[in-house]
N, C-alpha and C positions, 0 to 999 in steps of 0.2 A: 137739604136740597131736594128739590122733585125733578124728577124724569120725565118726557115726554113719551108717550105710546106712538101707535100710527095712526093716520088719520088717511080717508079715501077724500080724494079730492073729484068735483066733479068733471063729468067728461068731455064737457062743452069748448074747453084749447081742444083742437082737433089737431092740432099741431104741439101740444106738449109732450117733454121729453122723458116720462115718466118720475117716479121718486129717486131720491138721493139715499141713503143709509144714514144722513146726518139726522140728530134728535136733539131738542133742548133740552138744557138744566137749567132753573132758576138758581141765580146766583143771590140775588137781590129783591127786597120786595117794599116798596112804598106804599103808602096810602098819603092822601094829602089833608093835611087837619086845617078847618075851615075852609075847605070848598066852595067857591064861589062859581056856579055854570055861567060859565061866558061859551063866545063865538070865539073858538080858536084858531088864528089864523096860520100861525104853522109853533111848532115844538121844537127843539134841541135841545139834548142831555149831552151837559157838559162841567168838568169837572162836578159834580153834584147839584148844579145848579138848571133851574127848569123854566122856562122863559114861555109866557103866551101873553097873547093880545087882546083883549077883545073890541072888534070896531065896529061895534053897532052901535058906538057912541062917537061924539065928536068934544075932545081931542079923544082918541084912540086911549085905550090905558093900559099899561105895561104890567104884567104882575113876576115878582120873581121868589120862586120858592126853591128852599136849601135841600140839602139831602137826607132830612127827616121830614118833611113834607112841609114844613114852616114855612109862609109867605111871611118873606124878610124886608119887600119893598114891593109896594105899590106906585104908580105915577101914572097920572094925567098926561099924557105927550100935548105938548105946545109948542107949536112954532108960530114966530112974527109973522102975524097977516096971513096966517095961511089955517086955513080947516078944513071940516069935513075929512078928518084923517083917515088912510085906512094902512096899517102896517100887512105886509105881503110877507115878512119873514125877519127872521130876529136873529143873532147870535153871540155868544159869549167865552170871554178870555180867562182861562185860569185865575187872573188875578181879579174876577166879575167885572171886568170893564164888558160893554153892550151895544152892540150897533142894530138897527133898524132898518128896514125897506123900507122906506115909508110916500105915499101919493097921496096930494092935498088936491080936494075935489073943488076948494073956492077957497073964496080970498087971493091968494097968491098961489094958482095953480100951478102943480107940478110934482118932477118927483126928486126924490129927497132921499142922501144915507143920513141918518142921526149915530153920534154914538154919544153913550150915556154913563156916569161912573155907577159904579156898585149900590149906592144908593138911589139910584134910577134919574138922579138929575142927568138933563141935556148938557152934554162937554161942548159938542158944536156940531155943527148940521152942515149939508150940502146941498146944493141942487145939481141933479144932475141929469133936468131932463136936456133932449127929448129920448135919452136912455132910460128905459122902465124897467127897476129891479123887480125880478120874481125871485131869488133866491140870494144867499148871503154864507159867507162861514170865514172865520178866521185861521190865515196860518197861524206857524210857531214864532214867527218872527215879529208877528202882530198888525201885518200885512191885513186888508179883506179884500177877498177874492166875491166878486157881485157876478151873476147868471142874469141876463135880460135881453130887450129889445132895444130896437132905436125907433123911435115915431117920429113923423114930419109932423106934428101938431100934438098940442095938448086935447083933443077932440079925439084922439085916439087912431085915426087915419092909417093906412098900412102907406111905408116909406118906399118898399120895393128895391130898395137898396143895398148893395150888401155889407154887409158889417159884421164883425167881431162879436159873440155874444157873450163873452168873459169877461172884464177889468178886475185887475187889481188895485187897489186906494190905500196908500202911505196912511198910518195913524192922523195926519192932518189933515186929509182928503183930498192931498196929490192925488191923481193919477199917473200910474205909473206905468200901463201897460197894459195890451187888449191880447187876446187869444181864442180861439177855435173860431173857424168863419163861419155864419150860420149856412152860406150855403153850399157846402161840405153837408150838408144832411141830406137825405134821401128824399124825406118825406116830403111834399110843397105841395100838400092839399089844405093847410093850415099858413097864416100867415105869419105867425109864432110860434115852430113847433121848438125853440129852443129856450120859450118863454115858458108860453101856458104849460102847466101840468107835471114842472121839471123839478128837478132836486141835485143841489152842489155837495160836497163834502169834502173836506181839504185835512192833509193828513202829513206828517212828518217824510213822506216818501211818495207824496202823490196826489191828483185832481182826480175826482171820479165825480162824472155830471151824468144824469140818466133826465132823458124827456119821452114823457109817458106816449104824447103826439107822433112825434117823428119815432117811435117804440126804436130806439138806439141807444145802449150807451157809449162813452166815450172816456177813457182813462187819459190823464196827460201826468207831465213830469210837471215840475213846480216852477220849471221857465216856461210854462206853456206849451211847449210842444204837443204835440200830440205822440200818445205812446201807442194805443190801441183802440180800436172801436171794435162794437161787438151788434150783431141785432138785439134787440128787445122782446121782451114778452110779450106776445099777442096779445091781444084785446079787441073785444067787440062794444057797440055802442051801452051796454048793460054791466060793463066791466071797469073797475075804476084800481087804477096803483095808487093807492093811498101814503105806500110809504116807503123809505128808503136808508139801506143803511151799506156803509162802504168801511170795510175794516182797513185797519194799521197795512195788514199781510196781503189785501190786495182781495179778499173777499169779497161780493158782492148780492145783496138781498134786497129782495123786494117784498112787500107786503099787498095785497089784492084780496079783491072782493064783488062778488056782484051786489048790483043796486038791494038793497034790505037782505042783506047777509046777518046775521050774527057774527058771526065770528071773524076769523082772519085767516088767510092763507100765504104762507109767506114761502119764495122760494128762490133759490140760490147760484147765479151763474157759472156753468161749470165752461171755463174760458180755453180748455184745451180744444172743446167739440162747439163751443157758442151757444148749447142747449141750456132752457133753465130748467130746474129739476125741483119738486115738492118734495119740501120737508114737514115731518109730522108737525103739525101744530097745535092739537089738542087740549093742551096743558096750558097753551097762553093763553088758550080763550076761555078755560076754566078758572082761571086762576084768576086775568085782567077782567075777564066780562063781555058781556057785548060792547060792538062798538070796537074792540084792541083793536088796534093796526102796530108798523113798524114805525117808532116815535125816531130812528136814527141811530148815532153808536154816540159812546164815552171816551174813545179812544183802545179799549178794550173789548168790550162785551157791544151786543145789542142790545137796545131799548125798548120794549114794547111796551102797549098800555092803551088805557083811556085820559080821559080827562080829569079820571079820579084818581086811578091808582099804575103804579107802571112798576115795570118788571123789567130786572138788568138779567137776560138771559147769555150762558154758554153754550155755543154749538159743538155739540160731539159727534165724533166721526168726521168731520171737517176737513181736506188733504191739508195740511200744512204747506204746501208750495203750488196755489191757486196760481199765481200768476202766470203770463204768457205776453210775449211780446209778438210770438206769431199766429193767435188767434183769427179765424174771419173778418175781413174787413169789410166797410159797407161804402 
């Protein structure tokens, strides 16, 4: 295993809450054998399994590689009458079942959950505009939980409306039920701030949605309710949260960068005070490379990496009981 040192982070949060004492260990260390550089539209590591997109092609193409770095399935995404694919987020079930974002730009415009079995065939697809998924993850029960918008047109138009930014979709692609209102959010300089920029995570004990825009997150129980809301990480127009990861115990990290960063700056909401707090990060940038960010969790550990190689790290010094139900609310 390797230990994390510290790391000075720069001083431009004028508003940051200083460092944390927590440090990484690598637990885990990939490389990917035959490497293909595509356009990655988003990542989750899940049970060992590692899922991207690339959609600078039409149909979109799915790659899924195991937990020795082997691409085990390839696929072309194809749907009837519909192209110009571009997949917005992916995720996957223990047993590799796979579902998709996915928005067809012509043909039969619109947008669309796919899910797909282990071998990357399409099982069956939805539409389900004028709801635009930006993010995806499966519960335990094999539920998905979808993060988006609703548009009055496929032209992209803002609806002004208010709506739900949550659903859940039955394995068949019932829907079963919407949660957190979007305008419950603070921010409304953005006409999506619970769309663009955001990231979903669903977990044995809980919802954690962070949107980079509206800089809030938002914990819920698994009927949706709302458990807690907390502010977000500051950010100026130079500054990008690239990644996101929400532990089992209720932990909470972010990964950030300014514009041609090297490295990655990743840091951890400490939910008693609502401050985020810099952890050394050093180690993952030496280790993953330029380019790391926070690729999400396993259910255990964090994920970080590139698009080549990714690192299952442990955080130490971490409090073991993060959680708060009486945290800042926004």
């Amino acid at each position: 295993m390797r230990t994390l040192c510290c790391l000075f982070l720069p001083a431009f949060f004028a508003v940051s809450s200083g460092s944390a004492s927590d440090s990484f260990t690598v637990v885990r260390d990939v490389w990917f054998q035959n490497h293909v550089a595509t356009s990655v539209a988003q990542e989750r590591w899940e049970s060992n399994y590692f899922l991207k997109a690339d959609y600078l092609f039409a149909p979109a193409t799915i790659y899924r590689w195991d937990g020795q770095g082997r691409c085990v399935a390839s696929t072309r995404l194809s749907l009837p009458n519909a192209t110009d694919l571009r997949v917005a987020d992916m995720a996957v079930r223990p047993d590799g079942t796979m579902a998709a974002a996915v928005t067809a730009g012509a043909g039969e415009r619109g947008m669309y959950l796919v899910w797909l079995a282990p071998s990357g065939d399409v099982i069956r697809h939805h539409e389900i505009s004028p709801f635009v998924p930006g993010n995806l993850d499966f519960a335990r029960d094999g539920t998905l939980w979808v993060a988006g918008a609703i548009l009055d047109s496929r032209d992209g138009d803002p609806d002004g409306v208010a709506h739900d930014v949550l659903r859940r979709y039955a394995p068949d692609g019932t829907l079963l039920q919407t949660a957190l209102a979007r305008d419950t959010f603070s921010d409304a300089t953005w006409p999506y701030p619970t769309y663009s920029q955001s990231y979903l995570d669903v977990h044995a004990d809980g919802i954690g949605f962070y949107s980079n825009v509206a800089q809030e997150f938002v914990e819920l129980d698994l009927d949706g309710s709302v458990r807690a809301r907390w502010p977000g990480l500051p950010t100026d127009s130079l500054d990008l949260v690239h990644g996101f990861g929400y532990l089992p115990d209720g932990a909470v990290y972010l990964s950030h960068g300014r514009v041609g960063d090297a490295g990655v700056n990743v840091w951890r909401l400490d939910k008693e005070t609502g401050e985020w707090m810099s952890i050394d990060s050093r180690v993952l940038v030496a280790e993953a490379g330029r380019g790391a960010r926070l690729l999400g969790t396993d259910g255990e550990f964090l994920v970080v990496g590139t698009s080549a190689r990714v690192l299952w790290v442990d955080v130490v010094g971490d409090s073991d009981n993060n959680r708060s139900s009486t945290a800042p609310a926004r």
